[in-house]
Biopython code that builds the backbone (N, CA, C, O; Angstrom):
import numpy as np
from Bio.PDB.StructureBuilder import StructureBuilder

atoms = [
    (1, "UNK", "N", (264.887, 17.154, 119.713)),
    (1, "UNK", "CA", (264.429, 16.808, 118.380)),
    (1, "UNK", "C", (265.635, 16.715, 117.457)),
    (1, "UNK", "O", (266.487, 17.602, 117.406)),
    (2, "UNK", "N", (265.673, 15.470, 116.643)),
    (2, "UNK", "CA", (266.812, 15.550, 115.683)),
    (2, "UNK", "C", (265.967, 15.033, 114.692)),
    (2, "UNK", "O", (264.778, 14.732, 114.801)),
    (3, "UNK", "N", (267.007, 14.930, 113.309)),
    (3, "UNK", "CA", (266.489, 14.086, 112.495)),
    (3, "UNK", "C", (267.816, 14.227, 111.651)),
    (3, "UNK", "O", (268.492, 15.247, 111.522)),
    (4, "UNK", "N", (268.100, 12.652, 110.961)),
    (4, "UNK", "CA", (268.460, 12.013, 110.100)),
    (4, "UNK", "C", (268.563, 12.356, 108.631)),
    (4, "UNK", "O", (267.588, 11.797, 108.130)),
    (5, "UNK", "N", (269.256, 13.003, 107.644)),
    (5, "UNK", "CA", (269.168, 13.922, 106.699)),
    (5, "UNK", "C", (270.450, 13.381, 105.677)),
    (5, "UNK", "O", (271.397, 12.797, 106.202)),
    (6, "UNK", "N", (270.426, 13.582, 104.368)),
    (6, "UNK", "CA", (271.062, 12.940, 103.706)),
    (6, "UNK", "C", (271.901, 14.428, 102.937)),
    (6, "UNK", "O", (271.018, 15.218, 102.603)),
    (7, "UNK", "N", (272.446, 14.639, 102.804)),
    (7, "UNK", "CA", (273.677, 15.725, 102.401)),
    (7, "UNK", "C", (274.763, 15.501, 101.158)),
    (7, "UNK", "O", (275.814, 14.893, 101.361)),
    (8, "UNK", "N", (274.534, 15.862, 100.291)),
    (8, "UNK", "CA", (275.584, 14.824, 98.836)),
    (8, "UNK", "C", (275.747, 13.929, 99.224)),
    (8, "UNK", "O", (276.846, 13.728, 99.741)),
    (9, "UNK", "N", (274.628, 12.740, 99.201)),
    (9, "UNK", "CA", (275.431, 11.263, 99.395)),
    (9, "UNK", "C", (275.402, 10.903, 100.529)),
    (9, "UNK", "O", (274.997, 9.777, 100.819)),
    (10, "UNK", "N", (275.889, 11.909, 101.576)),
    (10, "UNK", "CA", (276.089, 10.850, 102.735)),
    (10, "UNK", "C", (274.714, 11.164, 104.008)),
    (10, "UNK", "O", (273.832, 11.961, 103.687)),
    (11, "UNK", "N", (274.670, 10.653, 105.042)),
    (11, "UNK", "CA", (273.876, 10.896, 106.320)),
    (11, "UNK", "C", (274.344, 11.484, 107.491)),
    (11, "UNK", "O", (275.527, 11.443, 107.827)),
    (12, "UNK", "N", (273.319, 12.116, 108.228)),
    (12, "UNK", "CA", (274.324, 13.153, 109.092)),
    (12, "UNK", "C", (272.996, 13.317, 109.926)),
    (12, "UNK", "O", (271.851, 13.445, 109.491)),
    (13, "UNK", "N", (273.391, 13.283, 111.112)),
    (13, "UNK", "CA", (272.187, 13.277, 112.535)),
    (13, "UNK", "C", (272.604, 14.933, 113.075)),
    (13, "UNK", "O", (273.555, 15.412, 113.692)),
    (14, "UNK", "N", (271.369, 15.467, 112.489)),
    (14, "UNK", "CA", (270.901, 16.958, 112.680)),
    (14, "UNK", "C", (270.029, 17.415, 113.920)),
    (14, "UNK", "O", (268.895, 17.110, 114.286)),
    (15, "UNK", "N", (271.114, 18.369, 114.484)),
    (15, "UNK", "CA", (270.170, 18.932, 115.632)),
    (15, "UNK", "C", (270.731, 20.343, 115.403)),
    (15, "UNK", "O", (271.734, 20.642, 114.754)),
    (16, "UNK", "N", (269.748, 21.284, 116.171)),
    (16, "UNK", "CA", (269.633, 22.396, 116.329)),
    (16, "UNK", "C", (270.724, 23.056, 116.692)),
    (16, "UNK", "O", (270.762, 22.790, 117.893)),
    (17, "UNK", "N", (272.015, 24.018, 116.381)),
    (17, "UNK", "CA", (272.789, 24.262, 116.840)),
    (17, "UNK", "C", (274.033, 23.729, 116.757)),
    (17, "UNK", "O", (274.951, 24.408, 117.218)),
    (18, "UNK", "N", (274.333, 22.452, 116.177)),
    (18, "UNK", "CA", (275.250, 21.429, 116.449)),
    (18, "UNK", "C", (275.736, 22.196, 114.578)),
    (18, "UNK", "O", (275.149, 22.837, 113.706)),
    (19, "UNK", "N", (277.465, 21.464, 114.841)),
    (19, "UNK", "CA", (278.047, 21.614, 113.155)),
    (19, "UNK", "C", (278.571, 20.819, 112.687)),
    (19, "UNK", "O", (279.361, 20.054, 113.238)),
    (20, "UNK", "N", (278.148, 20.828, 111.232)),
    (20, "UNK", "CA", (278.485, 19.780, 110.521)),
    (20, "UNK", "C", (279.672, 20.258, 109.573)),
    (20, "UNK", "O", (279.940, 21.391, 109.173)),
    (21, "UNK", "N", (280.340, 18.955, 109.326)),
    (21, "UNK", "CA", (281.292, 18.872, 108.068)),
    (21, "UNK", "C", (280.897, 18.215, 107.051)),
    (21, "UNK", "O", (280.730, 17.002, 107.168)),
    (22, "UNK", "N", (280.618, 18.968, 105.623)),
    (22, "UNK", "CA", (280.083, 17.848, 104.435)),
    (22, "UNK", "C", (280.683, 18.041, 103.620)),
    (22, "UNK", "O", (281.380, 19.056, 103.637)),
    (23, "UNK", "N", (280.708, 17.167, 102.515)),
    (23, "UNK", "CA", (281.728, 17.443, 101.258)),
    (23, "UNK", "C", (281.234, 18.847, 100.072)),
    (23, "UNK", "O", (280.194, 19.284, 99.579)),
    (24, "UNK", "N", (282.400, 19.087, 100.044)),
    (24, "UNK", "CA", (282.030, 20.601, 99.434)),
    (24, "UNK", "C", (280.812, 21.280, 98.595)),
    (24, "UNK", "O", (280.917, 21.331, 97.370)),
    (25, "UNK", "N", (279.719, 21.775, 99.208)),
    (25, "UNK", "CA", (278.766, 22.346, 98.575)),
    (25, "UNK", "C", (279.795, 23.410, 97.279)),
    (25, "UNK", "O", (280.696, 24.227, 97.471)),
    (26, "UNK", "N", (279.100, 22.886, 95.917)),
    (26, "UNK", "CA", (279.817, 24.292, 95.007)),
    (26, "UNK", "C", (278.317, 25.484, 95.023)),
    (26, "UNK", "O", (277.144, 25.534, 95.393)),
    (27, "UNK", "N", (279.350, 26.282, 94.355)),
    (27, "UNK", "CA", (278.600, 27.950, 94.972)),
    (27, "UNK", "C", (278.407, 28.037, 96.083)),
    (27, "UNK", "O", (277.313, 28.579, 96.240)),
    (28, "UNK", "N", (278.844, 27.813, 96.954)),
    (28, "UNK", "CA", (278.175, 28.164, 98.820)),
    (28, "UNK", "C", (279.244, 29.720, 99.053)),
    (28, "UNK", "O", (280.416, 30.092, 98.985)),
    (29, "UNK", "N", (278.192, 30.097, 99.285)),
    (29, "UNK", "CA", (278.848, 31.423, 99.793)),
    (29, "UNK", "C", (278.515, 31.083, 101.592)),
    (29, "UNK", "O", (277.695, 30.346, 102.139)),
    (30, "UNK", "N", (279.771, 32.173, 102.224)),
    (30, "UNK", "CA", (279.511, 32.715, 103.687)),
    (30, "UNK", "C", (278.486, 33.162, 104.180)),
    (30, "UNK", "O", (278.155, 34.212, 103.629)),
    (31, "UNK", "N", (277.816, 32.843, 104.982)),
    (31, "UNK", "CA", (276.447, 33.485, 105.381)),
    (31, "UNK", "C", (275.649, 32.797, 105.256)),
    (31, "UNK", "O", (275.297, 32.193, 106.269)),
    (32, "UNK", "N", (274.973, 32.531, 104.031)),
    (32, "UNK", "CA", (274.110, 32.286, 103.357)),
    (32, "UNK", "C", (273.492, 30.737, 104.056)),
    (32, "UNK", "O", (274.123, 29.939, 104.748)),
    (33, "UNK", "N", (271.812, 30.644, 103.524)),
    (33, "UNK", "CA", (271.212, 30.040, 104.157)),
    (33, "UNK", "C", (270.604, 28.765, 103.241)),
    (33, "UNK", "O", (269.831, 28.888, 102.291)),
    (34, "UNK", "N", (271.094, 27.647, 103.714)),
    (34, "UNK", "CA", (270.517, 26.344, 102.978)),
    (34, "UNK", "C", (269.561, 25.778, 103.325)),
    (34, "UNK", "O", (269.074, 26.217, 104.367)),
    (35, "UNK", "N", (268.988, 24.825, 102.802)),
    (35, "UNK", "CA", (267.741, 24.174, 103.181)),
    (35, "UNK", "C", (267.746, 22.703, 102.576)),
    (35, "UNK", "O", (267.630, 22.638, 101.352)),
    (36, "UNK", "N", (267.880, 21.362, 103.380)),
    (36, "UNK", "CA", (267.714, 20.276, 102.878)),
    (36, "UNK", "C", (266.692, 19.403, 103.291)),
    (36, "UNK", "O", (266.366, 18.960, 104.392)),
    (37, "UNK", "N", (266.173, 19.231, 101.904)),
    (37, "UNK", "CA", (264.478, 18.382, 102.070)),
    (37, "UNK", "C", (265.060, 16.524, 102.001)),
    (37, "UNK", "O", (264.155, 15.755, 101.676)),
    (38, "UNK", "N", (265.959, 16.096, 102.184)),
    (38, "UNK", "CA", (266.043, 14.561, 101.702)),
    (38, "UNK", "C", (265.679, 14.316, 103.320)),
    (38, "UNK", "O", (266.573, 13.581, 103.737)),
    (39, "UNK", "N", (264.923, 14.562, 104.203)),
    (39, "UNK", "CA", (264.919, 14.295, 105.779)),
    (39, "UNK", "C", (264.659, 12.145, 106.079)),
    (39, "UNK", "O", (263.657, 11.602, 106.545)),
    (40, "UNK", "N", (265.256, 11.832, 105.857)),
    (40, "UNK", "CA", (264.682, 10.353, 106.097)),
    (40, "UNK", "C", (264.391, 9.579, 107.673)),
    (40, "UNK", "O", (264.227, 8.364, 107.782)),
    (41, "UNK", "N", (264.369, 10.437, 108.702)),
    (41, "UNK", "CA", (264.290, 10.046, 110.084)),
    (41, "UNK", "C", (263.985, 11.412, 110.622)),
    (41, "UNK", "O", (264.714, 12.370, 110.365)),
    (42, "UNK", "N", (262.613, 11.532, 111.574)),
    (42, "UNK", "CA", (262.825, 12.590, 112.664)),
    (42, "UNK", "C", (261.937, 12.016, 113.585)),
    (42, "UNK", "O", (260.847, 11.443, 113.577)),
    (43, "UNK", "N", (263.191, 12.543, 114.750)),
    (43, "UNK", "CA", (262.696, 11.686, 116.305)),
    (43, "UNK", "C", (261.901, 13.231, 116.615)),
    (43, "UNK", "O", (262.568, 14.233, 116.359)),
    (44, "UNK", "N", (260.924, 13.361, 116.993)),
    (44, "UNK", "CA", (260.149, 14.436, 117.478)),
    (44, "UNK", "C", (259.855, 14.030, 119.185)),
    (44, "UNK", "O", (258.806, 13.390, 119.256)),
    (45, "UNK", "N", (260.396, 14.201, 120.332)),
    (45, "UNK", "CA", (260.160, 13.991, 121.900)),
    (45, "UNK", "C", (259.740, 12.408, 121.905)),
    (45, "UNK", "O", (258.632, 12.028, 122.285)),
    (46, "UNK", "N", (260.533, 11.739, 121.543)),
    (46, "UNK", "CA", (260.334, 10.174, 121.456)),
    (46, "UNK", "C", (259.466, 9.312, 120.314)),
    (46, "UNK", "O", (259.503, 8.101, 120.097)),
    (47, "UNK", "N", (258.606, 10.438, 119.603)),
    (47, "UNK", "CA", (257.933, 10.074, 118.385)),
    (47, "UNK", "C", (259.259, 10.138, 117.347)),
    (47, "UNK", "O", (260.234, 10.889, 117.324)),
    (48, "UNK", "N", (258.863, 9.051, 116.533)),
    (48, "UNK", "CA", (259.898, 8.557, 115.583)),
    (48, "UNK", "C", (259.241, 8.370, 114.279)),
    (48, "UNK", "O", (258.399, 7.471, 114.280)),
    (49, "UNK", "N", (259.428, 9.043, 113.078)),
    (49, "UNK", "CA", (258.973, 9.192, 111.893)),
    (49, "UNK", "C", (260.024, 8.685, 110.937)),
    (49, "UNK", "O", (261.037, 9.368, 111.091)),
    (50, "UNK", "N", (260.182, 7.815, 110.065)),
    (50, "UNK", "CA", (260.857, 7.125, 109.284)),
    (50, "UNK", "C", (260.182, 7.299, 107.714)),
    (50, "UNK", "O", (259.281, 6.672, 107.157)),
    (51, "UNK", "N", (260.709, 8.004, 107.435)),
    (51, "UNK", "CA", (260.229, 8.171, 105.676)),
    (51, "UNK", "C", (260.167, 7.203, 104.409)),
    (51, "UNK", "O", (261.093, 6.537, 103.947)),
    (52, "UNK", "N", (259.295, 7.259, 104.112)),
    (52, "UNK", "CA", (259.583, 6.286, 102.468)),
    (52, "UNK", "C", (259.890, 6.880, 101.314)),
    (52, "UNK", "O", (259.113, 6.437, 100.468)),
    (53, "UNK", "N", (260.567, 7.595, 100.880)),
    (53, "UNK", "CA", (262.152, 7.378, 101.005)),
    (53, "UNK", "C", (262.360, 8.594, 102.267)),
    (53, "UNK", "O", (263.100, 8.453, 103.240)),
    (54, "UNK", "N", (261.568, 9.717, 101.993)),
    (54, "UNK", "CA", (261.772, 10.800, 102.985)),
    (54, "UNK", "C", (260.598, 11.386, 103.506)),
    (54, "UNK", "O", (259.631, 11.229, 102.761)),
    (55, "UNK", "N", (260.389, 11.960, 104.460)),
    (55, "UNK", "CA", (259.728, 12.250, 105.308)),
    (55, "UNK", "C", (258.964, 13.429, 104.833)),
    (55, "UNK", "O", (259.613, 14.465, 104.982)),
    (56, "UNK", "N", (257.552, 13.638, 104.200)),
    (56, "UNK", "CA", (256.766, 14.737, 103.949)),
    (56, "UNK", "C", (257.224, 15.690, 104.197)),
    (56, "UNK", "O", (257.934, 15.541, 105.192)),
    (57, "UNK", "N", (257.235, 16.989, 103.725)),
    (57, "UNK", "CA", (257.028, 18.391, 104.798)),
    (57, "UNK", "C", (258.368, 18.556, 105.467)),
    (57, "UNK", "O", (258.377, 19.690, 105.945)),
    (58, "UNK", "N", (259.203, 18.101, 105.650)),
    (58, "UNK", "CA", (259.834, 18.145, 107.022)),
    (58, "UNK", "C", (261.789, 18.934, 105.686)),
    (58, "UNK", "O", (262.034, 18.709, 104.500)),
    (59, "UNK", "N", (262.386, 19.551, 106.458)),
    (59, "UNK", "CA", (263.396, 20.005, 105.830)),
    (59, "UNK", "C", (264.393, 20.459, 107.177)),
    (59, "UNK", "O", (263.922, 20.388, 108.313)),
    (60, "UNK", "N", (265.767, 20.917, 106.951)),
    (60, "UNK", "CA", (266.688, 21.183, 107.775)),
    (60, "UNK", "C", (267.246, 22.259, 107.351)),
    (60, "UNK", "O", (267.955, 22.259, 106.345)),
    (61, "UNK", "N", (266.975, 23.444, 108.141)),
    (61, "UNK", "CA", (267.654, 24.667, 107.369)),
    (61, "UNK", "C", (268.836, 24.817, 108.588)),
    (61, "UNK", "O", (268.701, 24.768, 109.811)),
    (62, "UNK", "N", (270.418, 25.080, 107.496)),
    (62, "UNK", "CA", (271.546, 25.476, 107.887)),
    (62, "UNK", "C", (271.987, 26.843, 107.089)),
    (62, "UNK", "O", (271.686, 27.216, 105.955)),
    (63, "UNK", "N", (272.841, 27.475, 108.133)),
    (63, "UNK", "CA", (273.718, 28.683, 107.841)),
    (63, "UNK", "C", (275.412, 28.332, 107.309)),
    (63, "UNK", "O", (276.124, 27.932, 108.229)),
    (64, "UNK", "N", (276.041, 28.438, 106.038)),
    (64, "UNK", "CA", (277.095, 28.445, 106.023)),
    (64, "UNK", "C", (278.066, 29.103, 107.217)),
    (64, "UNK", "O", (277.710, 30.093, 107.857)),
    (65, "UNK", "N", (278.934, 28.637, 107.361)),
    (65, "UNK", "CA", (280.031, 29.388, 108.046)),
    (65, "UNK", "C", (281.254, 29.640, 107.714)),
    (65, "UNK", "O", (281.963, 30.608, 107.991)),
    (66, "UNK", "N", (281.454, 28.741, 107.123)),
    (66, "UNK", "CA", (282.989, 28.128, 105.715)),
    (66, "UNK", "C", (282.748, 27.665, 104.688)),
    (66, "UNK", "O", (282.244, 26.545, 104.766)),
    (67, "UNK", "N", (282.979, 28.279, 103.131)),
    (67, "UNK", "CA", (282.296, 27.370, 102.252)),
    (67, "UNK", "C", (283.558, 26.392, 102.101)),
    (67, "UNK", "O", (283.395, 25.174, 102.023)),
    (68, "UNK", "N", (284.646, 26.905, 102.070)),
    (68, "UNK", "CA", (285.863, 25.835, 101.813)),
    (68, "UNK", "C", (286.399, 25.944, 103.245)),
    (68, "UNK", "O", (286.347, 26.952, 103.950)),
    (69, "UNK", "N", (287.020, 24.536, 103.629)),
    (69, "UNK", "CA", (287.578, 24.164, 104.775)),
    (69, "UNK", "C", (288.278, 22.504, 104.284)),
    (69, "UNK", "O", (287.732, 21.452, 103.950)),
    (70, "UNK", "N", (289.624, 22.888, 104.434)),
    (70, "UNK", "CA", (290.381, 21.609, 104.069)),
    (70, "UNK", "C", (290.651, 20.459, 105.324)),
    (70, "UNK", "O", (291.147, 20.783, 106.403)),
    (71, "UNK", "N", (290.306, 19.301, 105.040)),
    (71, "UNK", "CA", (290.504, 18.451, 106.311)),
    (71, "UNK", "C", (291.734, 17.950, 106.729)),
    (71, "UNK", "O", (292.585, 18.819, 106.542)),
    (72, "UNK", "N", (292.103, 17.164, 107.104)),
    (72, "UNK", "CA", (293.190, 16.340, 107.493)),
    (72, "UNK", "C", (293.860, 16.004, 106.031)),
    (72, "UNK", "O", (293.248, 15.778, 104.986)),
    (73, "UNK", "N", (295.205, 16.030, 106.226)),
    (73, "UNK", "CA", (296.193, 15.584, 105.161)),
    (73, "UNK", "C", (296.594, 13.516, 105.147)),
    (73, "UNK", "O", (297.264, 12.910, 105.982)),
    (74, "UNK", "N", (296.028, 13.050, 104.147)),
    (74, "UNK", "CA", (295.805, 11.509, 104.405)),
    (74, "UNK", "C", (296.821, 11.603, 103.386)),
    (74, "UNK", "O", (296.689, 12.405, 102.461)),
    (75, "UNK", "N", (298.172, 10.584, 103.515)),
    (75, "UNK", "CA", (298.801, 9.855, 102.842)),
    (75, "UNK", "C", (299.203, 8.925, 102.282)),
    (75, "UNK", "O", (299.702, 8.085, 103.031)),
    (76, "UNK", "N", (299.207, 8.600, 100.819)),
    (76, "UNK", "CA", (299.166, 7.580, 100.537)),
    (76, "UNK", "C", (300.619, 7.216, 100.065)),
    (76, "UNK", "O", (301.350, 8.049, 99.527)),
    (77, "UNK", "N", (301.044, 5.721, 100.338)),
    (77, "UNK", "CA", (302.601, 5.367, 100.443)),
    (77, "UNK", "C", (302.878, 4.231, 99.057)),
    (77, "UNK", "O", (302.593, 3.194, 99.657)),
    (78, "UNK", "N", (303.082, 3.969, 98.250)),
    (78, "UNK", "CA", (303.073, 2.714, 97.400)),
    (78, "UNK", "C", (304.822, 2.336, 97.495)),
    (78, "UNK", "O", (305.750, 3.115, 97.276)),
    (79, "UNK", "N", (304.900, 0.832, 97.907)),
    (79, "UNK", "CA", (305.849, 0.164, 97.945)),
    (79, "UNK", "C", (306.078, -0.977, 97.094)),
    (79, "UNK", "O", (305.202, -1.830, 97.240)),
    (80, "UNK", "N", (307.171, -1.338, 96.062)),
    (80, "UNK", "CA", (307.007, -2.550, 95.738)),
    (80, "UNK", "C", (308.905, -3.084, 96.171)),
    (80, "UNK", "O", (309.893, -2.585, 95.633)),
    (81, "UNK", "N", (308.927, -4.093, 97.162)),
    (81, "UNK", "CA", (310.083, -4.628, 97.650)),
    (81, "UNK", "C", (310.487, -5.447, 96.837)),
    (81, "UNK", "O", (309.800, -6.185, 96.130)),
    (82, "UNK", "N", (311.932, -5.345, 96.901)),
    (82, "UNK", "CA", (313.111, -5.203, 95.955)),
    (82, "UNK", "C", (313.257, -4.650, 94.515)),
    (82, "UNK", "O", (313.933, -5.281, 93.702)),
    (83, "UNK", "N", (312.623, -3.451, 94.162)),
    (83, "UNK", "CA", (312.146, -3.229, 93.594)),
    (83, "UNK", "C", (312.941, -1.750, 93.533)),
    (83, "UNK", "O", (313.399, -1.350, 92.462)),
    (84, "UNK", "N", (313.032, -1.184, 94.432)),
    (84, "UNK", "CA", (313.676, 0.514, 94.553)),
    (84, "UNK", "C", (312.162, 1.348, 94.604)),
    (84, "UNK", "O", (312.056, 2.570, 94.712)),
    (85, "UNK", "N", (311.326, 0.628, 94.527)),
    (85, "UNK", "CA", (310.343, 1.418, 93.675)),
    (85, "UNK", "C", (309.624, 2.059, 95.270)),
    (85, "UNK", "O", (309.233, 1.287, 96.146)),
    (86, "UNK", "N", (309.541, 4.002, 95.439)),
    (86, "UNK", "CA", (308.616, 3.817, 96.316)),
    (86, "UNK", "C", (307.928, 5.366, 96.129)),
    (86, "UNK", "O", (308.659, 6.356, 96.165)),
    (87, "UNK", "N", (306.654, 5.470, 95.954)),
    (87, "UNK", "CA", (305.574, 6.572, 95.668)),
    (87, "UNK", "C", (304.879, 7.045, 96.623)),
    (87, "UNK", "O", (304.172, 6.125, 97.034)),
    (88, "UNK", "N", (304.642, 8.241, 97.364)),
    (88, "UNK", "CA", (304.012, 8.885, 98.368)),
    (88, "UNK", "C", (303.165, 10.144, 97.844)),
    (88, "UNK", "O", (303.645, 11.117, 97.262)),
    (89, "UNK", "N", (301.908, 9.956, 98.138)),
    (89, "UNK", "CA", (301.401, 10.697, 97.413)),
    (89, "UNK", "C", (300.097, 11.197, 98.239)),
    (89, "UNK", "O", (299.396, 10.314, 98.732)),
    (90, "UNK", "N", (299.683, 12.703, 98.444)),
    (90, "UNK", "CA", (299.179, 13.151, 99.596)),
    (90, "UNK", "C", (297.453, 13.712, 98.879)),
    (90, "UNK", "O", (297.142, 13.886, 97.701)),
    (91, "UNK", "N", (296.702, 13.855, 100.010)),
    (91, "UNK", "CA", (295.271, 14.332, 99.919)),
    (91, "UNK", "C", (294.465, 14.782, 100.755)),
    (91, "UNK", "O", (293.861, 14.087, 101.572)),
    (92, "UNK", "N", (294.346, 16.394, 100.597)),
    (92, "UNK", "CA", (293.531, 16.925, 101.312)),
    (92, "UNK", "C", (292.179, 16.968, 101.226)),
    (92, "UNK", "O", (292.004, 17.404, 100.088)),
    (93, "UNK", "N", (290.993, 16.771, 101.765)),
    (93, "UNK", "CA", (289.551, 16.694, 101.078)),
    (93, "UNK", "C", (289.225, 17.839, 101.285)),
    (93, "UNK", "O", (289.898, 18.556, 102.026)),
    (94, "UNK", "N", (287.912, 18.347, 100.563)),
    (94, "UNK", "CA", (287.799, 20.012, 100.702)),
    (94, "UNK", "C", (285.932, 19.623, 101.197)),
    (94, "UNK", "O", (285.106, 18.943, 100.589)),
    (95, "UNK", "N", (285.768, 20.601, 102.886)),
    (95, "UNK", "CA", (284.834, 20.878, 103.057)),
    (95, "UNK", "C", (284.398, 21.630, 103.711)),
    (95, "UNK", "O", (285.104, 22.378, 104.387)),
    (96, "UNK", "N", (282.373, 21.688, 103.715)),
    (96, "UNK", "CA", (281.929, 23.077, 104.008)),
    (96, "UNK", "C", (281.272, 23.166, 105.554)),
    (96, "UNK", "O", (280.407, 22.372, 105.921)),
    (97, "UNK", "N", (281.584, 23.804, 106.061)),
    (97, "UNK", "CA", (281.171, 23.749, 107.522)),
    (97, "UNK", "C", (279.805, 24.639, 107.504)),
    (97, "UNK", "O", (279.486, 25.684, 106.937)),
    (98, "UNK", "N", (279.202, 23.811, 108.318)),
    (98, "UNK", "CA", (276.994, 23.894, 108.240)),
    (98, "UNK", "C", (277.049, 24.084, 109.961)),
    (98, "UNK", "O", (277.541, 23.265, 110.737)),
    (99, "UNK", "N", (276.530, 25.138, 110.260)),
    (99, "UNK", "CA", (275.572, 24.979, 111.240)),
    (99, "UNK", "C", (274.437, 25.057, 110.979)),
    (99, "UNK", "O", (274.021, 25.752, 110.053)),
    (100, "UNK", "N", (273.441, 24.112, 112.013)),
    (100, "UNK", "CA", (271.936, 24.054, 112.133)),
    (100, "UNK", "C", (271.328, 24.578, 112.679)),
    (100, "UNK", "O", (271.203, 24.464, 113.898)),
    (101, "UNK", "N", (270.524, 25.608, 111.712)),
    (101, "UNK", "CA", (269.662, 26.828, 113.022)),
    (101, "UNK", "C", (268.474, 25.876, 113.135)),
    (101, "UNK", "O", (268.342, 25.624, 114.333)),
    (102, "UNK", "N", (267.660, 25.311, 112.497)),
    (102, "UNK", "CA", (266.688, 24.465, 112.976)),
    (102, "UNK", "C", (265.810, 23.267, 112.130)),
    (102, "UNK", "O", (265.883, 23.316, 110.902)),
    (103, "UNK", "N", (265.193, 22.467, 112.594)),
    (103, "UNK", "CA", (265.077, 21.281, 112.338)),
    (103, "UNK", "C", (263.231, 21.106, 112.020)),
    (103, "UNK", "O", (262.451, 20.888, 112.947)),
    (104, "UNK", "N", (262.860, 21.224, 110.827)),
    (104, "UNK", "CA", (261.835, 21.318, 110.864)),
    (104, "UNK", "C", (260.256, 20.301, 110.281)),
    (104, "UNK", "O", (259.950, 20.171, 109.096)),
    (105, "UNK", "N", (259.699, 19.877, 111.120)),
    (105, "UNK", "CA", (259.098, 18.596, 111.058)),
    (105, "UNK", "C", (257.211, 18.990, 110.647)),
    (105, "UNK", "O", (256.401, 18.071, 110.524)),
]
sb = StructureBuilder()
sb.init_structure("model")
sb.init_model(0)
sb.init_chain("A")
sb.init_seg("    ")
for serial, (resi, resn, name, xyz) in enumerate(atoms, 1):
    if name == "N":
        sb.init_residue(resn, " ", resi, " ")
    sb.init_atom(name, np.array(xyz, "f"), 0.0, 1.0, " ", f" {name:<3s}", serial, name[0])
structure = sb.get_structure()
């Protein structure tokens, strides 16, 4: 059983056990237990439920594990030739690591 779940903005295919990376929940403490109702897809043993916009009843409860967790360091380079001109300029994104205790339809 999974289902399809929308998380600040973005989408993220939820199963039981599995962990996610999302962009930084504020206030998330360690431990602590979330619950997201935007469910817009759940495959239930080959039954497939597709929501208008979201799916009745149905929610995804996760356990924090990290509220802050920094990702990969992406760099950005600006060049302008013959010019002398050259700018490097760096970015870490900040996020919260979710596991899924269960998926509920």
């Amino acid at each position: 059983m999974y289902a399809i779940v929308e998380i600040n903005g973005q989408q993220f295919k939820a199963e039981a056990g599995k962990k996610l990376f999302v962009h930084h929940i504020q206030n998330a403490e360690n431990g602590t237990t979330v619950e997201f109702d935007k469910v817009l897809l759940v495959d239930k043993d080959g039954a497939i439920t597709v929501g208008v916009p979201t799916v009745e009843g149905a929610k995804v409860v996760c356990q924090i594990v990290s509220s802050m967790v920094k990702g990969d360091k992406v760099l950005v380079f600006h060049k302008k030739r013959r010019k002398g001109h050259r700018k490097l300029n760096g970015h870490r994104q900040q996020f919260t690591e979710l596991t899924i205790t269960e998926v509920v339809a």
